[in-house]
N, C-alpha and C positions, 0 to 999 in steps of 0.2 A: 222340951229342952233337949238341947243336946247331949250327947252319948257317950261317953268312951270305956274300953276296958283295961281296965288296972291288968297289974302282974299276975294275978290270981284271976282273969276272967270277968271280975267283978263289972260293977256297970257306976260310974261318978258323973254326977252331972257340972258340965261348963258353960253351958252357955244357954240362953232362951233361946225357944224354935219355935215352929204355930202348926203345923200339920201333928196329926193322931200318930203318925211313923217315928214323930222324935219326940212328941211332946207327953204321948199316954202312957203309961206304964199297963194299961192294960185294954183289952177291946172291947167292942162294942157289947160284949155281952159278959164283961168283966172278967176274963181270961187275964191272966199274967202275960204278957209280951215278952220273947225270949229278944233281949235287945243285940244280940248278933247278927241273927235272922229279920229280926221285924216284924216276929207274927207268934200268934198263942199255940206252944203244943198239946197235945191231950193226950189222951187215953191209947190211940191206933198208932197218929203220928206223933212219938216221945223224941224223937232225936235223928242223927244226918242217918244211922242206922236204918232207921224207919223207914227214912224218906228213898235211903239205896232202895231197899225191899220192895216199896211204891215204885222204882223206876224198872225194876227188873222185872214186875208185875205186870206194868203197861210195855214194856217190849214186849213180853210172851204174848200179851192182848192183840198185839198188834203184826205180832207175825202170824198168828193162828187166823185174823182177817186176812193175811195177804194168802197165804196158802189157799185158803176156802176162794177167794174173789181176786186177788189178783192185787200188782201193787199198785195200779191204779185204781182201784180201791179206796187208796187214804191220801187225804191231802192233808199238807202239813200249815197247820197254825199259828207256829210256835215265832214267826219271822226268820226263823236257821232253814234257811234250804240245806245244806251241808253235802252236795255234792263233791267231788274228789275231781275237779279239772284238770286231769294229765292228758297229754298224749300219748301213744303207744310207744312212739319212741322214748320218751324219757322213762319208762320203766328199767331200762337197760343203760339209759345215762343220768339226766339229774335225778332219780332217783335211787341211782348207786349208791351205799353210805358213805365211802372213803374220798369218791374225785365228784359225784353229783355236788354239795355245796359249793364246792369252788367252780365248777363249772357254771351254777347259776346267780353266783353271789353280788357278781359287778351290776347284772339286767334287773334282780331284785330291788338293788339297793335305790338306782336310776330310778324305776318306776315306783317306789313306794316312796320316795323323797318327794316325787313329783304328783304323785297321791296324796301326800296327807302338809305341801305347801311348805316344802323343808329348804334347805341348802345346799348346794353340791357336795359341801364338805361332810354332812352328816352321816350317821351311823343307822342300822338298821339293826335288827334281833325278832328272829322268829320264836314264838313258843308254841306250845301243843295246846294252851288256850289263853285267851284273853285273861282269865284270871287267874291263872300264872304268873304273865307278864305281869299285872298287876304288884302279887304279892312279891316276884323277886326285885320289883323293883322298889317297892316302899323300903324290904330287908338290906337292900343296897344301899339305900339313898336316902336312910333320916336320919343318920350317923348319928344313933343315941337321942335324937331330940324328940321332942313331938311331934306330931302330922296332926293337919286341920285340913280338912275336908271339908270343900265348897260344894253343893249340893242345889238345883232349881227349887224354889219353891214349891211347897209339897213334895218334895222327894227326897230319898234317903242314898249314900250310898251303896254299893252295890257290894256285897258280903266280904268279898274278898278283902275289902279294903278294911275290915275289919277285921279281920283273921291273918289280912298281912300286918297289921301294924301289932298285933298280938305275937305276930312270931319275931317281928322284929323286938319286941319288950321294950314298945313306946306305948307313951298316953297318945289317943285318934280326939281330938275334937273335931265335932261337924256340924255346921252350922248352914242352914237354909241362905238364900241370897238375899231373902228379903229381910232378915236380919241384919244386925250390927253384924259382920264379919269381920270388919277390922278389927273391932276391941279383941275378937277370938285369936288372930292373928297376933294381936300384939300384947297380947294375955300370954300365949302358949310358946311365943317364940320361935316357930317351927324349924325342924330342917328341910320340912318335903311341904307342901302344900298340893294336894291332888284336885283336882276339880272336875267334877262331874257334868258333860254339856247338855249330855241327855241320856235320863235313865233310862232302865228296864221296859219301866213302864212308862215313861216318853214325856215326863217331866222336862222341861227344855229351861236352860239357861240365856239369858240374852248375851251375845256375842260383846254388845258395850260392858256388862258386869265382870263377864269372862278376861275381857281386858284391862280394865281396871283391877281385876283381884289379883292379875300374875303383875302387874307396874306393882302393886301394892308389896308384895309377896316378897318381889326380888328386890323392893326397898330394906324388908328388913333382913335381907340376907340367906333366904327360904330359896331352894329351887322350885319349879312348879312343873309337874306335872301332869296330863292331860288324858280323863278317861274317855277316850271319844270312840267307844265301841260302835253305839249308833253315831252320835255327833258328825265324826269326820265327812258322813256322804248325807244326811241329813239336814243340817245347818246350810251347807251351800247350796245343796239342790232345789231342796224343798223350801226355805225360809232368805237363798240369798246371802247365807252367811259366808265369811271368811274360813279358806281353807286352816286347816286345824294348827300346824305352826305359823300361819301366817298370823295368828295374836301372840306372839314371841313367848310363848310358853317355850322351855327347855326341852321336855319330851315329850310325846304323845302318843299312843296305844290304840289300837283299831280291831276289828273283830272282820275276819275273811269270809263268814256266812251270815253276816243280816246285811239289813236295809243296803238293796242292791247287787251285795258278792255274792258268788254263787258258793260259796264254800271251800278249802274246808274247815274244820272249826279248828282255830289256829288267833294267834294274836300277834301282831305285826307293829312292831315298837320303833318309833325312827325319831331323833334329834340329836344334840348332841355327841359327839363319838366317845367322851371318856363316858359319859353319863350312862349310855345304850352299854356299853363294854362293861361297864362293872354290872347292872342290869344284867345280861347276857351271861357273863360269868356266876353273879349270884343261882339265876335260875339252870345254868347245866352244872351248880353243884346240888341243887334239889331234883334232879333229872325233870326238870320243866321246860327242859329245850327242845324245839320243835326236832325232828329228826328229817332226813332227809328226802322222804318222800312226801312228808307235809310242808317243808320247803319248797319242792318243785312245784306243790299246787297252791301254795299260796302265789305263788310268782303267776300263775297262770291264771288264779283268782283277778288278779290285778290287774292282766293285760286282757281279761274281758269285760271287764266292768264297762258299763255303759250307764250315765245316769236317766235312761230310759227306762231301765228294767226298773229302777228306784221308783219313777212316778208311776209305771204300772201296776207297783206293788201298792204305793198310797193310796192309786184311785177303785185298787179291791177295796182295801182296807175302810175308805171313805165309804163306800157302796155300802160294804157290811155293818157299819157301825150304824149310818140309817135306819138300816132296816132294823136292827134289833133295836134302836134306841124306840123305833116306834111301839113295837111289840112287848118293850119292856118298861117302857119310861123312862125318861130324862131325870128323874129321881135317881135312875140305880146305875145306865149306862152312861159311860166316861166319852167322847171320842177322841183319840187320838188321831196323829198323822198315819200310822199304819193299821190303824181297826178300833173296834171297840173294848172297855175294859169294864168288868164290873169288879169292884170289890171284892174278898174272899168275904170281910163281913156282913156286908148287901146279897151276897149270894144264900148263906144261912138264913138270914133273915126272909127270903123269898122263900126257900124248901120250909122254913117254919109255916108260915103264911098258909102254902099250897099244901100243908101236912093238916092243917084245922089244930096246928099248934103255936100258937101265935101269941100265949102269955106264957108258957112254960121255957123251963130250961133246958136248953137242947144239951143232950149227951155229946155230943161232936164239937168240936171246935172250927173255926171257919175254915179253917187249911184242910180239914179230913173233908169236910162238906164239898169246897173246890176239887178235893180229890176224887173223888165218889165221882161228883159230874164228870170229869174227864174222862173216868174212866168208860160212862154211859157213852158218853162223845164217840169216845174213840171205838167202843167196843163194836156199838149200833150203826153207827154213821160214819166212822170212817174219817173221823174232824179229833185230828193230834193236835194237842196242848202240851204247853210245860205243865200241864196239872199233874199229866203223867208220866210224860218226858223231861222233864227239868230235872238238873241236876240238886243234890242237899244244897240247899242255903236260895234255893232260886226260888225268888218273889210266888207269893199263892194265890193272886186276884184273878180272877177268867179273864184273860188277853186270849184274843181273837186276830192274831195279826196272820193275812194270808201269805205262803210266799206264793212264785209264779202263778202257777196255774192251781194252787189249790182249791177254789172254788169253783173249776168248772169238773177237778175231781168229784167233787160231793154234789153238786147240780146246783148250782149256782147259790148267792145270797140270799135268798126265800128259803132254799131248801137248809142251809144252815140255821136260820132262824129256828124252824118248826123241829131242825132237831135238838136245838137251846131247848124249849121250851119241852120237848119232848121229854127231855134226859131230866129237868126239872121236874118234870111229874113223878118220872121212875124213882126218881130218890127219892122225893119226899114222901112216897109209901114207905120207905125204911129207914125213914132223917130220925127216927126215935128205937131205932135197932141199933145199939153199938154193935154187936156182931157181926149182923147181917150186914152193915157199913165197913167194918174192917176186914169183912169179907171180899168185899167188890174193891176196898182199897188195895189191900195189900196178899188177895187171892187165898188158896185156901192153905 
């Protein structure tokens, strides 16, 4: 069932769902489901506290490899290249903070209209991340009502949109596509209607549903909004779809370091002009407004984009996800368009297995367990994950999405497998140490 939180945090349900993400209250090993997150915390990892501690843990992890080996060393996982594309002159011009915006504002606004299938007339708004954009614009734009969150089958929104509709102090209804949507729609009344094209974990929406749910949307008076982090270069490249406002959604939202941009992590908001403006305004009074040298590189994100680097990134990711699907089974591994994904609770369930603990209760929850491995990944081999790098609130399944050249850093698709499977073994000598696990997660 579907999710939302009341004034107080709470969690009410509105609508039926069919995936374990909106429908279980708790996981596969009977954990409580934290329904903001979408996953069980425990013992190591209690809160976004924890999860900071795990991220500052795997930075040290990871610079302590680059020092020792170099930074070609680690190849990055995670699908965020997050390169800084400046030139050397623009350090001294558009990224001045007083005349750099206006000097790059007219070239941006051209090429991201013409990115993400907009209008001449439209509006743009940089932020310092995608899920920024996100929540200043649910806070801008549900004027009191509630927001419904359209989501692909199997998939859940993406956190933010629940911590924006929280700060906004709306009820969030989210409802799967393959559900009744419109009764949710026409239950909840919305002001915002967000739709998600494709998630985190690469849940995809079909482009015909997408357009019917914003006709549907703006029937009852709803704007719609569009979260097309990956979507926007995704859907057309890979699947043929319609650029992101050309399904006449009102706004749409794009992330400047995955599928395809080289970075940097920035979120780039273009439709509408009042719509983007009050957006815009909302978030530079939360100080979520991109500043001006993450402006210049977004702009320069844009003007290299090639939907080449997109499919070379797919056909790692296709390559990688084989191989471990062989070595792991089709039971546990997922394939997506950019890699392979196992579950956080398929993965506990493995380290059980490979521990000779296979009927007992594991002290760890599946998010410390994905944590743990990442941390093996990264430490040993040189293969970054959001296990370790992810920010609080970000999905805990092993995705395995390569960017560029990450896999010819760590010696190709084979050698990634043997070191899955490696880092699987290391844990599960200590998958029944809470210590010794909160040790490797979150250092000493």
């Amino acid at each position: 069932m579907s999710q939302v939180p009341d004034s107080e945090n709470k969690v009410v349900s509105v609508a039926p769902g069919r995936s374990r993400d909106l429908n279980s209250k708790t996981d596969a090993f009977g954990n409580m489901i934290d329904p903001v997150v979408g996953f069980a915390r425990g013992s190591i990892i209690r809160s976004s506290i924890d999860e900071s501690i795990r991220l500052r843990h795997g930075q040290a992890v990871a610079a302590q490899r680059v020092k020792a080996l170099g930074a070609q060393s680690i190849g990055v996982f995670t699908g965020n290249t997050r390169d800084f594309p400046i030139n050397t002159g623009d350090i001294v011009t558009l990224c001045e903070e007083w005349v750099g915006p206006g000097l790059c504002a007219e070239e941006l606004r051209r090429i991201a209209i013409d990115h993400m299938g907009g209008q001449v007339t439209d509006a743009v708004a940089v932020f310092n991340r995608t899920s920024a954009g996100i929540i200043a614009t649910i806070v801008a734009l549900a004027y009191g009502k509630p927001v419904v969150s359209l989501v692909p089958p199997g998939g859940r929104s993406h956190v933010s949109v629940v911590r924006g509709s929280k700060i906004a102090g709306v009820m969030l209804a989210e409802i799967q596509s393959d559900r009744n949507w419109r009764e949710v729609i026409d239950q909840n009344l919305p002001g915002l209607v967000v739709v998600t094209t494709i998630t985190s974990s690469l849940e995809r929406l079909e482009d015909r549903i997408t357009a019917e749910a914003i006709q549907y949307a703006h029937s009852v008076g709803a704007k719609v909004f569009l979260d097309e982090a990956y979507g926007a270069r995704l859907r057309p490249v890979l699947h043929g779809g319609l650029l992101s406002l050309q399904l006449n959604a009102d706004i749409s939202i794009t992330n400047c370091d995955k599928a395809g941009l080289p970075g940097p992590r920035a979120g780039v908001l273009v439709g509408r002009p009042d719509l983007v403006t009050a957006a815009g305004a909302k978030g530079a009074e939360f100080g979520m407004e991109a500043r001006a040298p993450i402006t210049a590189a977004a702009l320069r994100s844009l003007q290299k984009y090639s939907p080449d680097d997109l499919r070379a990134e797919s056909a790692a990711g296709q390559k990688l996800a084989a191989a471990l699907e062989t070595e792991l089974g089709s039971q546990f591994v997922q394939c997506s368009d950019l890699g392979p994904m196992v579950e956080e609770d398929a993965v506990l369930q493995i380290l059980m297995e490979r521990a000779g603990h296979g009927d007992q209760a594991p002290v760890v929850v599946p998010c410390e367990a994905t944590a743990a491995l990442g941390m093996v990944l990264l430490r040993d081999y040189g293969i970054l994950t959001v296990n370790t790098h992810g920010q609080p609130g970000a999905r805990v399944s092993l995705r395995l999405k390569p960017t560029t050249d990450a896999l010819s850093r760590v010696g190709g698709a084979d050698a990634v497998v043997r070191a899955v499977t490696e880092s699987l073994d290391q844990v599960a000598k200590i998958i029944t140490d809470r210590d010794a696990m909160a040790r490797l997660i979150l250092g000493e």
